[in-house]
C-alpha positions in Angstrom: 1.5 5.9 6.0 3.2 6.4 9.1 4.8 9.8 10.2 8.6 9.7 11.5 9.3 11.9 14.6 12.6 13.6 15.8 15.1 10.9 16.8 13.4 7.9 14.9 15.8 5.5 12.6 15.2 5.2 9.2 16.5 4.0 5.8 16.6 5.8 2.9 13.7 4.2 0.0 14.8 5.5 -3.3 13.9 2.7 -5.4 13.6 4.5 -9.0 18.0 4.4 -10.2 16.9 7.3 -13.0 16.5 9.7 -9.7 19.8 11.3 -9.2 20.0 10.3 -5.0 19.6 6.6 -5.2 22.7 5.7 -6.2 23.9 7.8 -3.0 21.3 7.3 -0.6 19.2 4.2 -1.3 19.8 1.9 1.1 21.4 4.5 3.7 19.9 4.2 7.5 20.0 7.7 9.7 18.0 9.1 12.6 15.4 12.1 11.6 16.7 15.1 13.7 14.2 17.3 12.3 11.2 17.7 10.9 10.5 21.1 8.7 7.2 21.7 6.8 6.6 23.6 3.4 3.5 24.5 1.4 4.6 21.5 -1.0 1.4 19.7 -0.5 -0.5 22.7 -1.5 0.8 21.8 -5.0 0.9 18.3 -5.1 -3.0 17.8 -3.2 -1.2 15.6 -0.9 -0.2 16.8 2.4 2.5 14.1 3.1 4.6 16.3 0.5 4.3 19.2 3.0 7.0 18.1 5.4 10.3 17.4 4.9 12.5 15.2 7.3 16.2 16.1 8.1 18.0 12.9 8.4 21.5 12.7 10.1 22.9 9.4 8.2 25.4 7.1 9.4 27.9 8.9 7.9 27.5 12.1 9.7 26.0 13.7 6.6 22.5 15.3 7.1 20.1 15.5 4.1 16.5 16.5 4.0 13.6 13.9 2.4 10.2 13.2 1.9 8.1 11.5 3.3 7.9 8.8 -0.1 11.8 8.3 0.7 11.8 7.0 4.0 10.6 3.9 5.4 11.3 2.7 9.3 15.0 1.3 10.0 15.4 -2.7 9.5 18.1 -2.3 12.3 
């Protein structure tokens, strides 16, 4: 799995529609302005879970996701 740096695109991967942000955000494309780390990994075993990437979509809103939620831009 590839990591995402500060100022790569990306689209939003929510695929599962019972999880409460795909409706809103599956499909979305934004630019990572910030990555953030957390002791989430600790929990899960996987470190992937341990940073969190702050996304600026093209609506102007800015949302924070995992790693399993973003996948490169297809623009």
């Amino acid at each position: 799995m590839s990591e995402f740096g500060q100022g790569d695109r990306v689209r939003i991967d929510i695929p599962d529609e019972t999880d409460p942000d795909n409706e809103q955000y599956h499909g979305q494309h934004g630019t990572v302005i910030e990555k953030i780390s957390d002791d989430a990994g600790n929990l899960t075993n996987d470190d992937c879970d341990s940073v969190i990437y702050r996304v600026e979509l093209a609506s102007g809103e800015t949302m924070d996701f995992r790693r399993r939620d973003i996948r490169p831009s297809l623009d």
